[in-house]
C-alpha positions as CSV (number, residue, x, y, z in Angstrom):
1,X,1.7,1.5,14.8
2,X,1.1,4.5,16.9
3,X,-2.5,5.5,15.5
4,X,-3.3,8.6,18.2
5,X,-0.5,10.0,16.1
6,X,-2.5,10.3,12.9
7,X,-5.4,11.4,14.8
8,X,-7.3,7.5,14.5
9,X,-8.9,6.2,17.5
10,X,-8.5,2.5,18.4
11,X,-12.3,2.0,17.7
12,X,-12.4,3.4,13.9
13,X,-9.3,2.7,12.4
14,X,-9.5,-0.7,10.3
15,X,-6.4,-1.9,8.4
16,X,-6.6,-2.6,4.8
17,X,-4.6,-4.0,2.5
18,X,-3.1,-1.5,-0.1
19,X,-1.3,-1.5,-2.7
20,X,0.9,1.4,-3.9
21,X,1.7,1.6,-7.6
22,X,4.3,4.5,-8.3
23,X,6.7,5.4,-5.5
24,X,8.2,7.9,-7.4
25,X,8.5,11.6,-5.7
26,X,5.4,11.5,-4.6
27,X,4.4,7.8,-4.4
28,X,7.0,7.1,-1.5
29,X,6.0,9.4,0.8
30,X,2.3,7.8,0.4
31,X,3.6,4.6,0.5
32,X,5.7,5.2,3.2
33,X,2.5,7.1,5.6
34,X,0.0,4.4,5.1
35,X,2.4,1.5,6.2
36,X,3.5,4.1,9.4
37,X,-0.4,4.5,9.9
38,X,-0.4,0.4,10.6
39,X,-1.7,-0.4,6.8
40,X,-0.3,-3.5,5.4
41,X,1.3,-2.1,2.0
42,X,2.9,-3.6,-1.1
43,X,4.6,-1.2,-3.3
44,X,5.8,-1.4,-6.9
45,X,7.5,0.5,-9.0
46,X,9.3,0.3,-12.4
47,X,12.6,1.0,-11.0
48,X,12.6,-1.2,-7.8
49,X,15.0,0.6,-5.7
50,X,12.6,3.3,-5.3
51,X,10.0,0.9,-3.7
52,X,12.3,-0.2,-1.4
53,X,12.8,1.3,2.7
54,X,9.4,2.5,2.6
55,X,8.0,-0.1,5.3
56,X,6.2,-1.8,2.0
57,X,6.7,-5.2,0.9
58,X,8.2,-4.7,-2.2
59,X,6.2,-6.4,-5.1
60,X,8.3,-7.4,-8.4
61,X,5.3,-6.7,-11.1
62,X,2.2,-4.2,-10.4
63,X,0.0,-7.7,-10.9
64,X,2.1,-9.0,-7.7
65,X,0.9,-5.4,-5.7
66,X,-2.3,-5.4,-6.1
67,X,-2.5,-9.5,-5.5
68,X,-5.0,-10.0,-2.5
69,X,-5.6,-6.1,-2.1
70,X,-8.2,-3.8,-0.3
71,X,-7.6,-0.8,-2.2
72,X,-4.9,0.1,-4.9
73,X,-3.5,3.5,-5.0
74,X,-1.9,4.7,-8.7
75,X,0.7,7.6,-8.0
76,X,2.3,7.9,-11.6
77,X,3.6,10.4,-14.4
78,X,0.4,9.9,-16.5
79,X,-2.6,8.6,-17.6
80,X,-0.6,6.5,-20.5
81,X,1.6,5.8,-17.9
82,X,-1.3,4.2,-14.8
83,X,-2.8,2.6,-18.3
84,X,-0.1,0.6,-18.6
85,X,0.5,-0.3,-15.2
86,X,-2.5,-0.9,-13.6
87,X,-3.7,-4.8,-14.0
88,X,-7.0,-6.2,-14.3
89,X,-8.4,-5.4,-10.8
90,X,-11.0,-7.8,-9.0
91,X,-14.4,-5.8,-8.9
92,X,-14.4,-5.8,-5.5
93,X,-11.2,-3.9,-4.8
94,X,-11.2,0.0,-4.7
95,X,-8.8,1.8,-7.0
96,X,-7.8,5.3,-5.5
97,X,-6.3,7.2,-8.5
98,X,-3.9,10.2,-7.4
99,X,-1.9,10.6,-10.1
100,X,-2.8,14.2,-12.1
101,X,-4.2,12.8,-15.9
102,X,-6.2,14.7,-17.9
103,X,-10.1,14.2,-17.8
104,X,-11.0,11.5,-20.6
105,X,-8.4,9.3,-19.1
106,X,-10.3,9.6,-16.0
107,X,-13.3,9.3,-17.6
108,X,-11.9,6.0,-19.0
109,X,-10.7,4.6,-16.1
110,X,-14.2,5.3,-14.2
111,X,-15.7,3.0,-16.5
112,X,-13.1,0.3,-17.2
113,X,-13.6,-0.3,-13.2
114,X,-16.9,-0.2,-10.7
115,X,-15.3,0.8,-7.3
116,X,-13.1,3.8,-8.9
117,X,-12.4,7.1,-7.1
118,X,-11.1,10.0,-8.8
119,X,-8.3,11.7,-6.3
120,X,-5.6,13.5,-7.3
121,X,-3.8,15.9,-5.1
122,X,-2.7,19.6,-4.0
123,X,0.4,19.5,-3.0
124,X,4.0,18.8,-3.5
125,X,6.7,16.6,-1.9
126,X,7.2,18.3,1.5
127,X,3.8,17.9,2.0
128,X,3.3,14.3,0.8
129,X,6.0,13.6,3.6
130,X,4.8,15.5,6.3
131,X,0.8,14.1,5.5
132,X,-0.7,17.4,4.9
133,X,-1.9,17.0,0.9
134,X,-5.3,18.4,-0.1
135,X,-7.2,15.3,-1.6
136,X,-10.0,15.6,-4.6
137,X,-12.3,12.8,-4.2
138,X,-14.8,12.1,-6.5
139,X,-16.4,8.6,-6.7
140,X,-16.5,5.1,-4.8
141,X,-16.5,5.9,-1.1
142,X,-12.8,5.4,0.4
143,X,-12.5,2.7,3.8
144,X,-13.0,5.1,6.8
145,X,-9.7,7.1,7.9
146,X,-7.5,5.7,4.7
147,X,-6.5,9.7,3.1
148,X,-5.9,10.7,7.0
149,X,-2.1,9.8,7.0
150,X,-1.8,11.5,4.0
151,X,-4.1,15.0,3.6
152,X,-4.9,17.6,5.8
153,X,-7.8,18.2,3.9
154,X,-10.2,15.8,1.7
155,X,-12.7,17.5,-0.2
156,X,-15.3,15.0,-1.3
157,X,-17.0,15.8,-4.9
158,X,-19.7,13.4,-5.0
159,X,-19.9,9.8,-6.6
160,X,-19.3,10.7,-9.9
161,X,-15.5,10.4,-11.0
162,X,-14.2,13.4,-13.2
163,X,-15.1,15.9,-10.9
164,X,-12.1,15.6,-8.7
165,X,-9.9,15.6,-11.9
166,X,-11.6,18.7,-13.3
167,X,-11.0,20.7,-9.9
168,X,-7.4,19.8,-9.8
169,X,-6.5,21.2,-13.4
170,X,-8.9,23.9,-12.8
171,X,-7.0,24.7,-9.8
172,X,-3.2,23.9,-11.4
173,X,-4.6,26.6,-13.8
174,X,-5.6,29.3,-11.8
175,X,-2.0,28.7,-9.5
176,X,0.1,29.3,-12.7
177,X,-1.7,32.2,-13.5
């Protein structure tokens, strides 16, 4: 891909392998920016179609996605929902969780894997599509340059997962106010 277009040089930009579970509303337009950036992505959904046209390989099961993966990205409705979907992951790969859950499912996912980072987003659709999202990261350290497709802003929390998730409702709160 074009890479001085999402502001990667040559020299730092590595290509990982992701894998996008959830292309829903928000999940596509990831999906969709990370295989643009020149990442090699499989997507899965539970209604196919949706995966599909997204410059993805389309994966039939979640366990198919996240086969050989880097880094697995859950963009779903909740946290019963990314429980069910999300299969046992290799310790080595990182899991990148975006979807908004409260904070003891994060806190449960944290320790059901070692490499875990707690990210959900700011943001909505338009801004999912045109790469300017707000991330909250808190945990694991991401590869270099993966959230610049995606956010205009990453805001880094520390390495202790939770934190990210306790921002976002925080904020979620104080926006409906």
């Amino acid at each position: 891909g074009n890479r001085s277009s999402i502001g990667c040089t040559p020299c730092s930009f590595s290509a990982v392998n992701v894998a996008v579970l959830g292309t829903g509303r928000m999940g596509a337009p990831i999906a969709r920016r990370l295989a643009d950036a020149g990442h090699e992505v499989r997507a899965w959904n539970r209604t196919p179609e949706k995966a599909e046209g997204l410059g993805a390989t389309v994966a039939g099961t979640a366990a198919e996605a996240v086969e050989g993966a880097d880094v697995v990205i859950t963009m779903l409705a909740d946290g019963a929902t990314v429980e069910a979907a999300v299969p046992p992951l290799p310790p080595d790969v990182l899991w990148v969780q975006m979807s908004t859950v409260g904070v003891d499912d994060t806190a449960r996912f944290a320790t059901s894997h070692t490499r875990y980072v707690d990210a959900p987003v700011l943001g909505s659709i338009p801004e999912a599509e045109r790469g300017a999202l707000v991330v909250f990261a808190a945990g694991a350290r991401e590869p270099e340059g993966l959230f610049d497709p995606l956010a205009q802003r990453v805001l880094r929390l520390g390495d202790e997962p939770g934190a990210a998730t306790r921002l976002k409702l925080v904020v979620n709160l104080w926006l409906l106010d």
